[in-house]
N, C-alpha and C positions, 0 to 999 in steps of 0.2 A: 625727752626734751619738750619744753610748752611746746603749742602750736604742732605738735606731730603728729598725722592721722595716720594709722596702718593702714596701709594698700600694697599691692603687687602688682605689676603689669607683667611682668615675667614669670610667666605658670601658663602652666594649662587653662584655668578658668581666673582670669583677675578679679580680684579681689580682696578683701582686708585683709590675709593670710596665703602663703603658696600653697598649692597643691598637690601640682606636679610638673614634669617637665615637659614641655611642647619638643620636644626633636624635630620634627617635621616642619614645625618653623623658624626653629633654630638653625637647619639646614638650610632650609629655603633663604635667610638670611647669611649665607654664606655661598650658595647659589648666585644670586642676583649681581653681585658686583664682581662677582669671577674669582674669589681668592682663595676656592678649594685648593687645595696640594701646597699652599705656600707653607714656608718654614716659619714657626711661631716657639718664641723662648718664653719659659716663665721664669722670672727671677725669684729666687725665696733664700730667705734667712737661712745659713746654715744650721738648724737645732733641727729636732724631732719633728717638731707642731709644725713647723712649715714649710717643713722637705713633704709632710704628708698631706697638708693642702696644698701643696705645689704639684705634688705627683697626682694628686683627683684632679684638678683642673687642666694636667696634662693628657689628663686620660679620656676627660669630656672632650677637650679639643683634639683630639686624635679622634673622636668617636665623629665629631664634625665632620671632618675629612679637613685636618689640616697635620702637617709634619711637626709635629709637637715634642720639643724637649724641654726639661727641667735645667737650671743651670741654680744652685745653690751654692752662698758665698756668704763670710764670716758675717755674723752680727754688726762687728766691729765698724765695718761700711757702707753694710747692704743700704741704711735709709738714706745714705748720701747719696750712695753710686744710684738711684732708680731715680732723687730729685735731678738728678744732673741729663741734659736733655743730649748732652755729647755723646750718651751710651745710648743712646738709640734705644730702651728698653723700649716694649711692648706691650706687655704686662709680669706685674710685680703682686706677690703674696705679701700684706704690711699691715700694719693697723695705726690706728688715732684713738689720742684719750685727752678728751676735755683738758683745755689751758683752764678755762673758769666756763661756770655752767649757761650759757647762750648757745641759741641755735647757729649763729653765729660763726661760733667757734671751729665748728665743723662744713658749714654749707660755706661762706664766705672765704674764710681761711685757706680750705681747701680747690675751694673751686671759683676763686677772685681772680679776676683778670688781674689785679695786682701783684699778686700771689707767684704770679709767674714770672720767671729769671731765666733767659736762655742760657744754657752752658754755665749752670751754678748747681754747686752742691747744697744751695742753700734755697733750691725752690719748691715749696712745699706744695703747691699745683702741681704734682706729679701728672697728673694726667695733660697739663700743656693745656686745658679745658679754659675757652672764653666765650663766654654769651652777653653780648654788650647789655640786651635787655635786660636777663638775671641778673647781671653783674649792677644794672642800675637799681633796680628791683629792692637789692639785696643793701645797698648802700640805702638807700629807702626806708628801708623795715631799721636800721641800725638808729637811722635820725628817731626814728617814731617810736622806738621803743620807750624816748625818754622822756616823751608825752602822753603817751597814751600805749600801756606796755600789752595787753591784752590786742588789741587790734596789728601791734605789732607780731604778736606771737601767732596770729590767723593767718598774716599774711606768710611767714617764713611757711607755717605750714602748706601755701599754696606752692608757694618757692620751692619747698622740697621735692613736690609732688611733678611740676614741671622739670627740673632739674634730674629725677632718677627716670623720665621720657627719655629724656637726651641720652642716658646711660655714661656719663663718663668714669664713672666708678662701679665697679659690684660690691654691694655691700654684702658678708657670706652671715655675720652674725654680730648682736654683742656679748659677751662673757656674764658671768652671772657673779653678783657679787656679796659675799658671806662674810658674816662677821661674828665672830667666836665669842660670847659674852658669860661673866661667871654670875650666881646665885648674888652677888655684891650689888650686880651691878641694875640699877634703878630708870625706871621712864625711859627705856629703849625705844627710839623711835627714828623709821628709816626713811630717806624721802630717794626717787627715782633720782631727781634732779639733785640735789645734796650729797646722797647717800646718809651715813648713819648723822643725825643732828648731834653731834657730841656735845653744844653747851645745855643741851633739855636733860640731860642722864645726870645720874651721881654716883658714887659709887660709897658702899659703905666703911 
C-alpha cells in the first residue's frame, strides 16, 4: 500500500523485518496484569488453512501459560459470528482483501471508531478497537488525500506505525499472488497496488 514502511515491533530485535520471538517478553506480558491460567478460545473457519493457523496460535498461547482451545465453525458464519460482539470472541483466525486500493481500506475500515456496532453481525471492527486520536488522524489523511495525495499517503504510513503499537490486530501474513499468462499474451505488467494492469497487455 502507498505510505507503508516495513517495521516490526514484535521480534526479538525490532526492526524493518521479524526475526524472532521474544517469549520472555511475551510472558512477562502476560505476567504483569495477572491473566496466566485464564481460558482463551480461538475461533477459526472450519477448512484446513485455518483450523491449522488456529491450532499454532493455540499452541503459542498454551506455551504463554494460558488454557488454550481451538473452537472451529462453518465458513458459512464464522465472519459474522466474530463481528457480532454478543459472542464474546477473543480472538478470531480471518483475513481482509482490499474493497479498492487505499490505505484506508484496511486501517480505517477496519479499526474506525465508526466501524464499530455493538451486538451486530455487521461490525467490521472486529476487534471493538477506538482511538479517538487515530480515529481523527485517519479521517485526516482521507480529506487530504484529495489535495495533496502524497503527503497523504506519509501520514497513513505514520498512522499504521502507531496503530500496530497499540496491537489490536495481528497481522500473520499477505498471500502472494500469481498470474498464469500464455506466449499471446503482450506488455505484462504487475503493480503491488493494482495487481496485474490488464488495459497496458494485449493479447494476440
Amino acid at each position: 500500500m502507498p505510505g507503508h514502511r516495513p517495521y516490526c515491533d514484535y521480534t526479538l530485535n525490532p526492526g524493518e523485518q521479524w526475526s524472532a520471538p521474544d517469549m520472555d517478553k511475551a510472558r512477562a506480558f502476560v505476567e504483569a496484569p495477572g491473566t496466566r491460567g485464564q481460558k482463551v478460545t480461538v475461533v477459526s473457519e472450519d477448512s484446513v488453512t485455518s483450523r491449522a493457523v488456529g491450532a499454532y496460535l493455540q499452541s503459542v498461547l498454551t506455551d504463554l501459560g494460558y488454557d488454550a482451545a481451538l473452537q472451529s465453525i462453518s465458513g458459512d458464519i464464522q465472519f459474522t459470528y466474530i463481528q457480532n460482539s454478543n459472542n464474546k470472541v477473543q480472538i478470531s483466525v480471518t483475513q481482509w482483501y482490499q474493497d479498492y486500493p487505499a490505505p484506508s481500506n484496511f486501517l480505517h475500515v477496519l479499526f474506525g471508531c465508526d466501524s464499530f456496532t455493538t451486538g451486530s453481525d455487521s461490525s467490521v471492527n472486529m476487534s471493538g478497537f477506538c482511538d479517538k486520536s487515530l480515529d481523527h488522524r485517519m479521517k485526516a489523511a482521507m480529506r487530504l488525500a484529495v489535495t495533496d495525495e502524497l503527503a497523504a499517503h506519509q501520514e497513513w504510513g505514520r498512522i499504521d506505525r502507531d496503530m500496530m503499537k497499540l496491537a489490536p490486530v495481528v497481522p500473520l501474513f499477505t498471500p502472494k499472488h500469481i498470474d498464469l499468462i500464455s506466449k499471446r499474451v503482450g506488455n505484462y505488467q504487475f503493480s503491488s497496488r493494482y495487481r496485474w494492469l490488464l488495459s497496458n497487455s494485449w493479447v494476440k
